[in-house]
LOVEX-769649 format. One record per residue (C-alpha): residue in one letter; x, y negated, z. Coordinates in steps of 0.001 Angstrom, whole numbers, plus 524288, in hexadecimal, padded with zeros to 5 digits. Layout:
N
AXYZ/...
END
This chain:
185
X800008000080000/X80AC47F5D8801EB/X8103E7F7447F6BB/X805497F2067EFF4/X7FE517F59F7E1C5/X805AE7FB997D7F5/X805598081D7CE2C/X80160816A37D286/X80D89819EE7CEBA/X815F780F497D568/X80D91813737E29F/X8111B8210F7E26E/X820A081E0F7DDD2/X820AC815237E8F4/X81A0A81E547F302/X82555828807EC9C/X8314F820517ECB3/X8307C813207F5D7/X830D4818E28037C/X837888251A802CA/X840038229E8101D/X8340B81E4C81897/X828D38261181679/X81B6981E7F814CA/X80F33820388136A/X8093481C9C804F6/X7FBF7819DB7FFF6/X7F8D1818CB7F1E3/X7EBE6812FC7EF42/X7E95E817517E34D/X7DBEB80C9A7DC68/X7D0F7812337D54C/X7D3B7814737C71D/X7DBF581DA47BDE8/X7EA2781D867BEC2/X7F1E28236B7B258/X8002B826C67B379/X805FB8239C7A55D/X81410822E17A6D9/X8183782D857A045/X827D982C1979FE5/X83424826057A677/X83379816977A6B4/X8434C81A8C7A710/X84C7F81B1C79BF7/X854B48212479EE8/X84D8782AA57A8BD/X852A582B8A7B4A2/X859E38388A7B667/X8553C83CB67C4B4/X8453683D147BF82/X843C8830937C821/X839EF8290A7BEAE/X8306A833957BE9A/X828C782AA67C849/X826B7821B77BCF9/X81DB6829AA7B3D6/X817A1835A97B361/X80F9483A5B7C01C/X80F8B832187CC91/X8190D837C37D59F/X81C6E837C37E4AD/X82CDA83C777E381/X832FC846DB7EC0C/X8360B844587F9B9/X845EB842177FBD4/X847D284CA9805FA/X8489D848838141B/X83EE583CA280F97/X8303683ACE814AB/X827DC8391E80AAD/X81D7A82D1780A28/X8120B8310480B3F/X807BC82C8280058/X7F96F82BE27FD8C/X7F40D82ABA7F177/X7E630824207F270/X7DBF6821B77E7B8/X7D362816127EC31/X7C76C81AA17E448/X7BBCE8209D7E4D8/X7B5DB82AEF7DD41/X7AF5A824047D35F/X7BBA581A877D143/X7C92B825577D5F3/X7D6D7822D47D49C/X7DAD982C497C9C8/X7E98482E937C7E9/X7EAC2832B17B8D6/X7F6EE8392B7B4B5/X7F1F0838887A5C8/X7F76B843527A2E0/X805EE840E57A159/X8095E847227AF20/X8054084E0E7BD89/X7FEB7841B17C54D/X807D4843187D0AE/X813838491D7D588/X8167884B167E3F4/X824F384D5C7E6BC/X82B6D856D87F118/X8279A853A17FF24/X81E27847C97FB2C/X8108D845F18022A/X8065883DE47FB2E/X7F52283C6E7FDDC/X7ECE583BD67F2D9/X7DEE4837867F5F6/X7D34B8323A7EC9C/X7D9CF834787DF9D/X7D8C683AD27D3E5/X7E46B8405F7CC0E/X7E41E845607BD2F/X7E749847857B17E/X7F66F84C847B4DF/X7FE6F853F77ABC8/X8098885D0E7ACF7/X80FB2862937A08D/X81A1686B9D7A5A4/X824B7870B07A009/X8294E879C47A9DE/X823248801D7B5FD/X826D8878CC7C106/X821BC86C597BA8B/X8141C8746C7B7A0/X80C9486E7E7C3A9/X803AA864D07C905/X7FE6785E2B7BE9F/X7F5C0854727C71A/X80119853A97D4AD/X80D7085B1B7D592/X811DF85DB57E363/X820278611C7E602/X8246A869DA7F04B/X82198864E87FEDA/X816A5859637FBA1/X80BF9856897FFB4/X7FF188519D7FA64/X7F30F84FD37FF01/X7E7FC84C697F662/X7D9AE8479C7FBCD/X7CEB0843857F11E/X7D623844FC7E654/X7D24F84BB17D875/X7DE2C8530F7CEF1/X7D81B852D77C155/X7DDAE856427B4DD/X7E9D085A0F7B8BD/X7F1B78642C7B04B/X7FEE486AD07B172/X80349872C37A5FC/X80E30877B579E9A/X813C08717E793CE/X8158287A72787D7/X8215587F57782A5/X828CE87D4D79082/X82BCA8874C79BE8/X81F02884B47A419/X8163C88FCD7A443/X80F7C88D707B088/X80754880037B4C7/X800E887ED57C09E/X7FA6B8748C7C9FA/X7F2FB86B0D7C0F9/X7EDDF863F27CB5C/X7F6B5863CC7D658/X804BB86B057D656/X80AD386EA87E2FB/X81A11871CB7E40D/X81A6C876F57F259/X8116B86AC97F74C/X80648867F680085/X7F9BB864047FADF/X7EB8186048801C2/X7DFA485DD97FBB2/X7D2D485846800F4/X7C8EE855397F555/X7D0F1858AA7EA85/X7CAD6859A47DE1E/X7D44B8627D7D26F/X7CDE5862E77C623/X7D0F1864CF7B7E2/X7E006868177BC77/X7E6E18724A7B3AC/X7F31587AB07B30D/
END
């Protein structure tokens, strides 16, 4: 909150990135209406070589913890109602969200679709809506997964997709008034 307005995106880097030595709490109000990633590649040229811009396009994601950190804790909110939700669209061109090792994030009153994995190996054959890595922790209240798909891409070495809604690496997840529909693998 006192950060002020700015960009789904920016919210969640900062929640990620800004206070990774003092642990805070973080709340995300996320205002009625659709919200469509569309960056689809690196605003770098060159690309950075350690995979460090992949916060700048693609899904919306919440980094691995460094070890011996705390992780802040966030909340993602959608401030509207049913007949007017905050909808999170991935349009297609990845997952929707990405939880990294050991982080802890609330979703509550919002609607997530239209994510897209097109794998080209096994490992990266999962969670086409949220992708948890190994010790997170989400917890999801009145939220909806639609649309979601995971598959693999042809010609490559993935034979097996799995979690088109929600993929879980090892993770804990709790839903209360979770809606999944129209998810695929």
């Amino acid at each position: 909150d006192h950060f002020g307005p700015c960009s789904l995106r920016a919210a969640i880097t900062e929640a990620g990135y800004t206070h990774a030595d003092t642990p805070e709490f973080v709340h995300i109000q996320v205002p009625p209406g659709v919200y469509k990633l569309t960056l689809t590649e690196t605003p770098f040229d060159p690309p950075p070589s350690d995979g460090s811009d992949d916060k700048h396009y693609g899904d919306l994601d919440l980094p691995a913890v460094a070890p011996g950190k705390i992780p802040n804790e966030v909340l993602i909110e959608g401030t509207g109602g049913p007949d007017n939700p905050s909808v999170i669209d991935a349009n297609f061109i990845d997952r929707v969200l990405e939880l990294g090792q050991g982080r802890i994030l609330t979703l509550r009153n919002l609607i997530l679709k239209n994510g897209l994995i097109n794998a080209d190996n096994n490992n990266a054959a999962s969670g086409g809506g949220i992708l948890m890595k190994t010790g997170s922790m989400l917890r999801m209240n009145n939220v909806r997964l639609t649309n979601n798909t995971v598959r693999c891409a042809d010609g490559t070495a993935c034979n097996i997709a799995r979690g088109g809604a929600i993929g879980s690496e090892n993770a804990n997840l709790s839903l209360f008034e979770v809606e999944l529909d129209g998810n695929h693998a």
